[in-house]
C-alpha positions as CSV (number, residue, x, y, z in Angstrom):
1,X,0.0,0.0,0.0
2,X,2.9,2.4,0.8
3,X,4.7,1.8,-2.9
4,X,1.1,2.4,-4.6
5,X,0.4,5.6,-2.5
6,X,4.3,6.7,-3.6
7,X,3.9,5.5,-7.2
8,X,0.5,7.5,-7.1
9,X,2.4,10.7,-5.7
10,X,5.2,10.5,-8.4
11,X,7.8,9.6,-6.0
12,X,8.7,6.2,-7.5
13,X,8.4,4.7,-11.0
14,X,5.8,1.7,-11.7
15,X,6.9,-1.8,-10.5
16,X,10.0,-3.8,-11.5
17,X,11.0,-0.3,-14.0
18,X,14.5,0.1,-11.4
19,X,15.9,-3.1,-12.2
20,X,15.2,-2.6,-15.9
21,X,17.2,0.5,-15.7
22,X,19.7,-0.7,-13.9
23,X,20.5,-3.3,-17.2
24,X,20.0,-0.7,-19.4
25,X,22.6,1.1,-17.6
26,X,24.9,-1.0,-17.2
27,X,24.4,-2.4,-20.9
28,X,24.9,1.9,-22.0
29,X,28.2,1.9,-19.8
30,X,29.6,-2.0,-21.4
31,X,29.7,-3.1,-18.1
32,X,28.5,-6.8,-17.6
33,X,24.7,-7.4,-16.6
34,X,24.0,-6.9,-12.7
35,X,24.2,-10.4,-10.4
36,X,20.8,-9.8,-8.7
37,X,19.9,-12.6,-5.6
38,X,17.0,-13.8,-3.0
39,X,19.0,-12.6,0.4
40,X,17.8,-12.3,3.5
41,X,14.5,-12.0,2.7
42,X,14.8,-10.0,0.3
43,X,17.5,-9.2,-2.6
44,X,21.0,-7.7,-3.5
45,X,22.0,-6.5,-6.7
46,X,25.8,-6.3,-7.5
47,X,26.9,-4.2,-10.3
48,X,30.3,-5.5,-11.9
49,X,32.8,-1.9,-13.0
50,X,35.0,-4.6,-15.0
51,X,34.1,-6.8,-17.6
52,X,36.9,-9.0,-17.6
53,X,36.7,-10.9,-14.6
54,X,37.2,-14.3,-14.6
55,X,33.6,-15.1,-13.0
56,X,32.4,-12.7,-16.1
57,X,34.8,-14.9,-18.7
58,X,33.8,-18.0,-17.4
59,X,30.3,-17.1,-18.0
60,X,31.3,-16.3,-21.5
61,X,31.7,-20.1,-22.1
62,X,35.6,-19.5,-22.4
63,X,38.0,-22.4,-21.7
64,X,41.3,-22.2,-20.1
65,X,43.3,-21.4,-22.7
66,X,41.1,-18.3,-23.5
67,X,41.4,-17.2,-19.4
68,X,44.9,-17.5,-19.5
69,X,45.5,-15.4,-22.7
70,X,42.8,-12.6,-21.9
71,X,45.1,-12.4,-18.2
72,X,47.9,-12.3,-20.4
73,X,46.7,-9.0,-22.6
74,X,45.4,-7.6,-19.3
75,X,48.9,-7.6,-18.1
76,X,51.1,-7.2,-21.1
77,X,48.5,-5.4,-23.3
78,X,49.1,-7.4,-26.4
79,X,49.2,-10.8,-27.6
80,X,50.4,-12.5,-30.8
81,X,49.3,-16.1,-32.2
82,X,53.4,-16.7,-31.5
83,X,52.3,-15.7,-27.6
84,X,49.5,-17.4,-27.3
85,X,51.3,-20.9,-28.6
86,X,54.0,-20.6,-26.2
87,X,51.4,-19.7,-23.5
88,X,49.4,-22.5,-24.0
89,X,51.6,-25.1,-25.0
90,X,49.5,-25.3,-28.0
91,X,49.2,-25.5,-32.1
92,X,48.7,-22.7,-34.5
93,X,45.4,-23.7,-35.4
94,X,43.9,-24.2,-32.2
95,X,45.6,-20.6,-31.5
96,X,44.0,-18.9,-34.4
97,X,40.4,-20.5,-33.7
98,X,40.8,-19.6,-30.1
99,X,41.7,-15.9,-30.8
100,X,38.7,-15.7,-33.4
101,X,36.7,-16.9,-30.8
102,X,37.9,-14.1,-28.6
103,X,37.4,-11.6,-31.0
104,X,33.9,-13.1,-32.5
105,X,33.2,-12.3,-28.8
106,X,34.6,-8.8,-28.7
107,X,36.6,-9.7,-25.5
108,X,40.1,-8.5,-27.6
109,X,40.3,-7.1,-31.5
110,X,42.5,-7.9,-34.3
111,X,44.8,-5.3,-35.7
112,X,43.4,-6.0,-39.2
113,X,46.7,-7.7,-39.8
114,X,46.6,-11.1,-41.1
115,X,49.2,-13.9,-40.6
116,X,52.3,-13.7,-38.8
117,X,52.1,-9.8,-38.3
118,X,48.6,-9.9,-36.4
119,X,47.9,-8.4,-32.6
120,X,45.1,-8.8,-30.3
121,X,44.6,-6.2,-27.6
122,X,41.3,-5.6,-25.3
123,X,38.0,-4.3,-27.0
């Protein structure tokens, strides 16, 4: 009865319209969707400032390869098929379909350079 008599004053918006904003900022800022949970009787929402997290990754579906790489750009700024072999301990192939992966999922970008010349860096 309180909410309605606030709604009805213009001190609140119609029901469920603050978590929809909350998305839709968070979506306008490209920061990951809110977590939002029962608690105590009633719920918490937890905003995310960083998109990269490895709770946000994992979510993403990527493997371990993928996790180790993106921590590797976070840290180094760049990576290079060459980089991401050596870091993995893996082939060329499964590098380059790896890092299109990544970038299909606009986690890093290519420099536009193809073959042995080509960079990834952080969307």
């Amino acid at each position: 009865m309180i909410a309605d008599v606030c709604f009805k004053g213009g001190f609140i918006d119609s029901w469920g319209r603050g978590t929809l904003k909350i998305f839709d900022a968070c979506k306008e800022a490209e920061l990951p969707e809110p977590e939002i949970k029962e608690f105590q009787g009633g719920f918490m929402v937890t905003l995310f400032q960083d998109n990269l997290t490895e709770d946000q990754l994992v979510k993403l579906g990527l493997n371990d390869r993928q996790l180790k790489a993106v921590n590797f750009v976070k840290e180094k700024g760049k990576i290079t098929n060459k980089e991401y072999q050596e870091l993995n301990a893996t082939t060329e192939r499964t590098a380059s379909r790896d890092l299109s992966d990544l970038v299909q999922k606009q986690i890093i970008k290519s420099s536009g350079i193809k073959g042995a010349g080509a960079i990834y860096t952080l969307s």
